[in-house]
N, C-alpha and C positions, 0 to 999 in steps of 0.2 A: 695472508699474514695476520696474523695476531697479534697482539699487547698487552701488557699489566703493568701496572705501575706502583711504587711501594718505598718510604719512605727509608731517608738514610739520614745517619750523622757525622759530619765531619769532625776534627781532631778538637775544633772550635767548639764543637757541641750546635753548631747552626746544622737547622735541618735542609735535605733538599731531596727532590723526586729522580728516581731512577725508572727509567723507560725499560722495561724490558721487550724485545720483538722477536716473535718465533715464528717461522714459515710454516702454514698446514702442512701438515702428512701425506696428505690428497689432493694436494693443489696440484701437483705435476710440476711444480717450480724447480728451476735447477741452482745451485750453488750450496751455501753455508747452511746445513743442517742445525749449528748450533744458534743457539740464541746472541742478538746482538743487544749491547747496553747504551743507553746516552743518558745525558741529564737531559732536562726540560729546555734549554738552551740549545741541543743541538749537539753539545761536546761527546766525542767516542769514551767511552768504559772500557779499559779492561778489569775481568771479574777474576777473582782467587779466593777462592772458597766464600766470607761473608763480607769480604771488601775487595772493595772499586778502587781503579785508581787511572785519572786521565790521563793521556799518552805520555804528556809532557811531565808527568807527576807531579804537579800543582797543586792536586786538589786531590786527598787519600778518603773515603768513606767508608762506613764501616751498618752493616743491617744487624 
């Protein structure tokens, strides 16, 4: 598994880090191909197109 991480802004203009995690290619790992997102806290992302937004939608970001 892999990572990057890359800064966002919320509606407030406060910044915060978005985790990105992508499983190798060649690891032989089985499940979700695609990339999973969190903040730095832990909380799940879902992505659409250049904004996040957590499950409960609390909290809308925008890259």
């Amino acid at each position: 598994m892999s990572f990057r991480q890359f800064p966002a802004t919320d509606s407030l203009g406060e910044s915060h880090v978005i985790l990105e995690f992508k499983a190798e290619q060649d690891s032989g790992e089985r499940g979700d191909k695609e990339p999973r997102y969190e903040l730095d806290d832990g909380r799940r992302l879902l992505r659409s197109g250049r904004e996040f937004v957590t499950a409960g939608g609390e909290l809308r970001l925008t890259i």
